[in-house]
Each structure stands twice: as C-alpha cells, then as structure tokens.
C-alpha positions in Angstrom: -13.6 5.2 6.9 -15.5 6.0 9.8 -17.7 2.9 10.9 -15.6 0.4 13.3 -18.3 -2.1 13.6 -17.6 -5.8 13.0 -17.3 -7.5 10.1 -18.2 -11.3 9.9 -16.6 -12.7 6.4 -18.8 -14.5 4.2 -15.9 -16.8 2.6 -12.4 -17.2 4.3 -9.4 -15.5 2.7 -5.8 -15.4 3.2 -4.4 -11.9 4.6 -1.2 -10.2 5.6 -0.3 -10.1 8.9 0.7 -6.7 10.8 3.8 -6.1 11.2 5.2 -9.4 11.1 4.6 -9.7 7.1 3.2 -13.4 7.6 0.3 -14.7 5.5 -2.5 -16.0 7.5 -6.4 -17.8 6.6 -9.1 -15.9 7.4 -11.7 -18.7 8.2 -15.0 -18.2 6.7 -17.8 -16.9 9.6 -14.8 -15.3 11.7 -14.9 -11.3 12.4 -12.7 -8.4 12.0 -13.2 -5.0 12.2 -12.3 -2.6 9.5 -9.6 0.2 10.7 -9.1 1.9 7.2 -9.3 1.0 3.3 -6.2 2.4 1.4 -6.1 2.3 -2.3 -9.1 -0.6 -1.9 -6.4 -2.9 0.6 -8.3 -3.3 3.9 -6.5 -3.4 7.5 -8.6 -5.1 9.7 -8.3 -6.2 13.5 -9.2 -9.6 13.9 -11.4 -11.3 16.4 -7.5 -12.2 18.7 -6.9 -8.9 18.5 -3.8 -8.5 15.8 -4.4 -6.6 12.7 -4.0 -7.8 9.4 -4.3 -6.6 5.6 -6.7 -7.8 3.3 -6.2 -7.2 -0.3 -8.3 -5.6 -2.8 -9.1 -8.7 -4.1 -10.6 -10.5 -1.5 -12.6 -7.4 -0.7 -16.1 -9.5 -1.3 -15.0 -11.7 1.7 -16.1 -8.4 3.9 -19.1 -7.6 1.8 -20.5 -5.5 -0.8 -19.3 -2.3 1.1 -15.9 -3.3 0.3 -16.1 -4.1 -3.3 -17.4 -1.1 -3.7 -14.1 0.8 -2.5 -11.8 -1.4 -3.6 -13.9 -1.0 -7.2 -13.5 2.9 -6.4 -9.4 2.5 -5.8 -9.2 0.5 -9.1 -11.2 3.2 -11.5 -9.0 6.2 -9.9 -5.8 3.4 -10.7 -7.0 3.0 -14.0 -7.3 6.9 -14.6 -3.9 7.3 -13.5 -2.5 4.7 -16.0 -3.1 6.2 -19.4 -1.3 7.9 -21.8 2.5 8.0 -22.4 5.4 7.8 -20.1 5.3 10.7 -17.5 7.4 11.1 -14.9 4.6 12.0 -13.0 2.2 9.4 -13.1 5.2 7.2 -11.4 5.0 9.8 -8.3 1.3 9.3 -8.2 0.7 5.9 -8.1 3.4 5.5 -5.3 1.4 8.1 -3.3 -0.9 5.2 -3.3 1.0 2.8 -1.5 0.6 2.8 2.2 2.2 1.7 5.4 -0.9 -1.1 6.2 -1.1 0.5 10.0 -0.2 4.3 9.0 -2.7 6.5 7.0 -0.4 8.1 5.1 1.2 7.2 1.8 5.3 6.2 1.3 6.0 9.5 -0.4 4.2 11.2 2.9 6.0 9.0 5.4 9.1 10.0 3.4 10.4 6.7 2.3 11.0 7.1 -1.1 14.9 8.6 -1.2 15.2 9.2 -4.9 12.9 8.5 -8.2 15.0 7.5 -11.7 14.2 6.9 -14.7 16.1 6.0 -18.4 15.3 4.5 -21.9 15.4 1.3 -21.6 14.6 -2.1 -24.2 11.0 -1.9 -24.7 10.4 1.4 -22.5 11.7 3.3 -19.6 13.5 1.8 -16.9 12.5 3.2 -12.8 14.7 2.5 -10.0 12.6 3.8 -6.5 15.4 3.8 -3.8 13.1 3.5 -0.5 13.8 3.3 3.4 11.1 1.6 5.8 10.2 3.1 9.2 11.9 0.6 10.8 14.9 -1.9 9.5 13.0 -5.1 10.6 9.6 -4.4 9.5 8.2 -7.8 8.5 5.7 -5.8 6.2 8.6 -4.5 4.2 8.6 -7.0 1.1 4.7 -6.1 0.8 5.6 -2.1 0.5 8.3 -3.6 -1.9 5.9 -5.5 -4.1 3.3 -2.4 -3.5 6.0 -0.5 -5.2 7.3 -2.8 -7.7 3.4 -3.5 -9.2 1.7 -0.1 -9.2 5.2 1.7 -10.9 5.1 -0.9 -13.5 1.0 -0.4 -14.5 2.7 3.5 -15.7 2.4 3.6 -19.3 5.5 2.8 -20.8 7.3 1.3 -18.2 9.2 -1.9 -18.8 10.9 -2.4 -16.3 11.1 -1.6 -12.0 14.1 -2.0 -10.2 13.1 -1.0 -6.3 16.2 -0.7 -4.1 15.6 -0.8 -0.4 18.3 0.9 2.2 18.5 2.2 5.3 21.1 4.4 5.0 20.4 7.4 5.7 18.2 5.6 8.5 15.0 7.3 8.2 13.2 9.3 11.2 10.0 11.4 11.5 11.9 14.8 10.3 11.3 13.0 6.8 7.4 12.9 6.7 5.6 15.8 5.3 3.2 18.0 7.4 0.1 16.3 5.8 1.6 13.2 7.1 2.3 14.7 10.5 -1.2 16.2 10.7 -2.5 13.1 10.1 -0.5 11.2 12.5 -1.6 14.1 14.9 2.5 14.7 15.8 2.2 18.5 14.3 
C-alpha cells in the first residue's frame, strides 16, 4: 500500500492499540491514515498520532477500498484451507501473521522456534513454539491469537496448542534476508 492519505471512518470501531495490546473505540467521523494492510488487518495512525490495528472485519469502517483487500486476504485464506492435513499449509498460513508495525510475517521475523504436529482425537494436534521481538510486547497475545486461529482453519486440525518463550531470546540474526531487505537492515 502506497497511498498515505487520510482516512475519515464512516462508523466507529474498536481497534488494537500499537504496541501496548489495548483495545481502543474508534469514534465515527475521526481519521487515521493507513500504513499497511496485512492479510486484510489494517495498521493505521490515528488523528493523536499512535498507531493502531484494525481488523479485517471492521474493514468497511475505512471504506470500500478496504473491503476490498481485506475480501482479497480472505479468498487467498480460503485457497489455502482445502484439502487434507498438510504440513505445509500450517507453515503458510503462519507466513500470514504479521507483527502489526513490521512488514514482514512471524516466520520472516524468525519467531516461530519449532512447528509439531501428531494424531490426535478428531485430527492432528500443532504445537507452534514462538518468541516475540521483545519480552513485553503488549501486542503479543494478538500474534498469539493470530497464531492460534489461522493454524486451526488447516484442514484437519483439531487442535492448536501455541507455546510462547523467550528462551533462546530472539535477535535480528533470526530474521530472513527477505525480512532484512524489507526492513532495509541488509
């Protein structure tokens, strides 16, 4: 996304705030201006300044431009989602879940440690063991639930068990060079 140009939201809606993790209310009539649309979630700077993630969701509260790509994220999800259990298809849809104020997906940023799966009641059982950037990252629970909802849409999972540690503490040696490119570090 490109265009940086305000917003002014046509209903109000509640948002995530960056990176503190607290919910605020959008008010109805308010701006914000767009930094980037990841997997149809929108981070937006608001008129004080603080950015802020709006869900997919609530896209229509920006306008029709939004519900567009946030209608674009969930056809590509639901393309990923079919057929049997695959290994695979876990990896992918955690390559859509994204640090709200980085570019980059978890798997680029290096946060996932180790992928697992086994037969389980129902289905297969995944445990993700995943870092954050930073140990008090406020937006950690959101990755968390990111995690937790997008592994489960896999075919045949039943269950999602998401472990967070910080041990080995993670650091920028971890992120891939696509990541670094687009961080501009590399």
């Amino acid at each position: 996304m490109e265009r940086r140009e305000p917003v002014f939201l046509t209903r109000g809606c509640d948002a995530t705030q960056i990176p503190s993790g607290f919910k605020v209310r959008l008010d109805p009539g308010s701006y914000v201006v767009p930094q980037q649309v990841l997997d149809g979630n929108i981070t937006v700077m608001t008129e004080r300044g603080g950015l802020a993630r709006v869900t997919a969701a609530d896209a229509d509260a920006l306008g029709q431009e939004y519900v567009e790509l946030a209608a674009k994220a969930a056809e590509a999800r639901a393309n990923r989602t079919e057929g049997p259990f695959d290994e695979e298809k876990v990896w992918e849809e955690l390559k859509t879940v994204y640090d709200p104020e980085i570019p980059a997906s978890i798997v680029d940023l290096g946060l996932v440690y180790h992928l697992a799966s086994q037969q389980a009641e129902g289905g297969v059982k995944v445990l993700v063991t995943m870092t954050l950037t930073a140990p008090g990252c406020g937006i950690g629970p959101v990755l968390v639930e990111d995690v937790r909802s997008k592994v489960a849409r896999v075919p045949g999972v039943s269950e999602v068990d998401v472990q967070l540690v910080f041990d080995p503490p993670w650091d920028m040696s971890m992120m891939t060079d696509a990541a670094k490119l687009t961080l501009g570090i590399m």
